[in-house]
C-alpha positions in Angstrom: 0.0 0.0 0.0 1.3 3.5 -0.6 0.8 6.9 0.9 -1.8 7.7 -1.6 -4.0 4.5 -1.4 -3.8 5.0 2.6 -4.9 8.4 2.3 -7.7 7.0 0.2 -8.5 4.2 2.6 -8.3 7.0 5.5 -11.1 8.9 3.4 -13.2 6.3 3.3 -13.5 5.2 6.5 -14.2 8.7 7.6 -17.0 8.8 5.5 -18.3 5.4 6.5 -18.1 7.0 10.0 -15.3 5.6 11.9 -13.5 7.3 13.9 -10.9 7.1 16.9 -12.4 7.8 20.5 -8.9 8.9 21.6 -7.7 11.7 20.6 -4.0 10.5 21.2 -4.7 6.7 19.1 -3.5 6.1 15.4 -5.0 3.2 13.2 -2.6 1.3 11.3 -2.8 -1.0 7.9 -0.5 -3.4 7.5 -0.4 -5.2 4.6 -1.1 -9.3 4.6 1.1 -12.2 4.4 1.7 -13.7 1.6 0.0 -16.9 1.3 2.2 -18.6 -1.4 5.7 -19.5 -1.5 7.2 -18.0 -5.1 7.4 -21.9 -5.9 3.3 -22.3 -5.4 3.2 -23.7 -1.6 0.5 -22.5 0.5 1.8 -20.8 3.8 -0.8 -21.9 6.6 -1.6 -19.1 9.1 0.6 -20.2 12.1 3.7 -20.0 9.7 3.1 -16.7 8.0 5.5 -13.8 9.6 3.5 -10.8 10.3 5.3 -7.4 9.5 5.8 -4.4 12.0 5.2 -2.3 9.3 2.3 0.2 7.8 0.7 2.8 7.0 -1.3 5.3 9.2 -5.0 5.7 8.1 -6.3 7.4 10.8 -5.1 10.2 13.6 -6.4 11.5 16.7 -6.6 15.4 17.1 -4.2 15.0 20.1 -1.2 13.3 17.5 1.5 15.9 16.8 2.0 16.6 13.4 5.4 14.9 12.7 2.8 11.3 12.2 0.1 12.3 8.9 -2.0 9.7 7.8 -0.4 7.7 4.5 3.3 7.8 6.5 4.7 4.5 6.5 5.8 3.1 10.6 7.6 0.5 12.3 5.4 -0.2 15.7 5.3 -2.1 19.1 3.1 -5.2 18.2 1.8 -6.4 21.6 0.2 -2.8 22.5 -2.4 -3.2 19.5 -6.0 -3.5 19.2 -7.0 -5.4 16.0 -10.4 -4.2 14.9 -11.8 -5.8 11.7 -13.5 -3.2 9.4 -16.0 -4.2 6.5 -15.3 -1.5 3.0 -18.0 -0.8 1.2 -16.7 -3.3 -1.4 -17.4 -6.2 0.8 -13.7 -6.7 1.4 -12.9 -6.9 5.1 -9.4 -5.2 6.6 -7.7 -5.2 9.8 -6.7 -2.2 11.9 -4.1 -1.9 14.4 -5.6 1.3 17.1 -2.8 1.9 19.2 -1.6 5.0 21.3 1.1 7.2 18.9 3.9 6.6 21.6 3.9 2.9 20.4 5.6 3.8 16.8 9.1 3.3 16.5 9.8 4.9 13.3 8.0 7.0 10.7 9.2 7.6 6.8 7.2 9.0 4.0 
Protein backbone atom coordinates (compact mmCIF):
# COMPACT_ATOMS: atom_id res chain seq x y z
CA UNK A 1 0.00 0.00 0.00
CA UNK A 2 1.28 3.47 -0.62
CA UNK A 3 0.79 6.89 0.89
CA UNK A 4 -1.82 7.68 -1.65
CA UNK A 5 -4.03 4.52 -1.39
CA UNK A 6 -3.77 5.01 2.61
CA UNK A 7 -4.88 8.45 2.29
CA UNK A 8 -7.75 6.95 0.19
CA UNK A 9 -8.48 4.16 2.59
CA UNK A 10 -8.33 7.01 5.45
CA UNK A 11 -11.12 8.92 3.44
CA UNK A 12 -13.22 6.27 3.26
CA UNK A 13 -13.55 5.17 6.46
CA UNK A 14 -14.24 8.72 7.63
CA UNK A 15 -17.03 8.77 5.46
CA UNK A 16 -18.31 5.42 6.48
CA UNK A 17 -18.10 7.01 9.96
CA UNK A 18 -15.26 5.58 11.88
CA UNK A 19 -13.52 7.28 13.94
CA UNK A 20 -10.90 7.07 16.89
CA UNK A 21 -12.43 7.79 20.51
CA UNK A 22 -8.88 8.93 21.61
CA UNK A 23 -7.69 11.68 20.59
CA UNK A 24 -3.98 10.49 21.24
CA UNK A 25 -4.67 6.66 19.11
CA UNK A 26 -3.52 6.11 15.38
CA UNK A 27 -5.04 3.18 13.19
CA UNK A 28 -2.58 1.34 11.32
CA UNK A 29 -2.80 -0.99 7.93
CA UNK A 30 -0.47 -3.43 7.52
CA UNK A 31 -0.42 -5.16 4.63
CA UNK A 32 -1.14 -9.29 4.56
CA UNK A 33 1.13 -12.18 4.42
CA UNK A 34 1.72 -13.72 1.64
CA UNK A 35 -0.05 -16.87 1.32
CA UNK A 36 2.15 -18.62 -1.45
CA UNK A 37 5.68 -19.52 -1.46
CA UNK A 38 7.18 -18.03 -5.06
CA UNK A 39 7.35 -21.95 -5.92
CA UNK A 40 3.33 -22.28 -5.42
CA UNK A 41 3.18 -23.70 -1.61
CA UNK A 42 0.53 -22.50 0.48
CA UNK A 43 1.84 -20.78 3.77
CA UNK A 44 -0.80 -21.92 6.64
CA UNK A 45 -1.61 -19.05 9.07
CA UNK A 46 0.62 -20.17 12.11
CA UNK A 47 3.74 -20.02 9.69
CA UNK A 48 3.09 -16.73 8.03
CA UNK A 49 5.54 -13.78 9.60
CA UNK A 50 3.51 -10.85 10.29
CA UNK A 51 5.35 -7.37 9.51
CA UNK A 52 5.75 -4.36 12.03
CA UNK A 53 5.21 -2.25 9.27
CA UNK A 54 2.26 0.21 7.76
CA UNK A 55 0.72 2.78 7.00
CA UNK A 56 -1.34 5.33 9.23
CA UNK A 57 -5.04 5.70 8.07
CA UNK A 58 -6.35 7.37 10.81
CA UNK A 59 -5.13 10.17 13.59
CA UNK A 60 -6.35 11.52 16.70
CA UNK A 61 -6.64 15.39 17.13
CA UNK A 62 -4.16 14.97 20.09
CA UNK A 63 -1.23 13.30 17.54
CA UNK A 64 1.46 15.86 16.79
CA UNK A 65 1.99 16.61 13.41
CA UNK A 66 5.42 14.86 12.68
CA UNK A 67 2.76 11.27 12.24
CA UNK A 68 0.10 12.27 8.91
CA UNK A 69 -1.95 9.71 7.75
CA UNK A 70 -0.39 7.73 4.52
CA UNK A 71 3.25 7.80 6.50
CA UNK A 72 4.67 4.49 6.50
CA UNK A 73 5.76 3.12 10.63
CA UNK A 74 7.59 0.53 12.31
CA UNK A 75 5.37 -0.25 15.73
CA UNK A 76 5.31 -2.13 19.11
CA UNK A 77 3.14 -5.20 18.16
CA UNK A 78 1.76 -6.36 21.57
CA UNK A 79 0.25 -2.82 22.45
CA UNK A 80 -2.44 -3.24 19.47
CA UNK A 81 -5.99 -3.51 19.25
CA UNK A 82 -7.02 -5.40 16.03
CA UNK A 83 -10.43 -4.17 14.86
CA UNK A 84 -11.83 -5.80 11.69
CA UNK A 85 -13.51 -3.19 9.43
CA UNK A 86 -16.03 -4.19 6.53
CA UNK A 87 -15.33 -1.52 3.04
CA UNK A 88 -17.96 -0.79 1.16
CA UNK A 89 -16.67 -3.29 -1.41
CA UNK A 90 -17.39 -6.16 0.84
CA UNK A 91 -13.71 -6.71 1.43
CA UNK A 92 -12.86 -6.95 5.11
CA UNK A 93 -9.39 -5.25 6.65
CA UNK A 94 -7.71 -5.23 9.84
CA UNK A 95 -6.68 -2.20 11.95
CA UNK A 96 -4.05 -1.89 14.38
CA UNK A 97 -5.65 1.35 17.11
CA UNK A 98 -2.77 1.88 19.19
CA UNK A 99 -1.63 5.00 21.33
CA UNK A 100 1.08 7.17 18.92
CA UNK A 101 3.94 6.65 21.56
CA UNK A 102 3.94 2.91 20.44
CA UNK A 103 5.59 3.78 16.84
CA UNK A 104 9.14 3.34 16.54
CA UNK A 105 9.85 4.91 13.30
CA UNK A 106 7.98 7.02 10.74
CA UNK A 107 9.18 7.62 6.83
CA UNK A 108 7.16 8.96 3.99
Amino acid sequence: MNRNEAKALAQELTDMGYMLINDENIGIHRPDPESKTKGGLIIPDTAKVKSLVGRVIMRGDAVPGTLELGDAVTFVRYNTAEIKVRRKDGTDIVVHVMHYKDVYIRWK
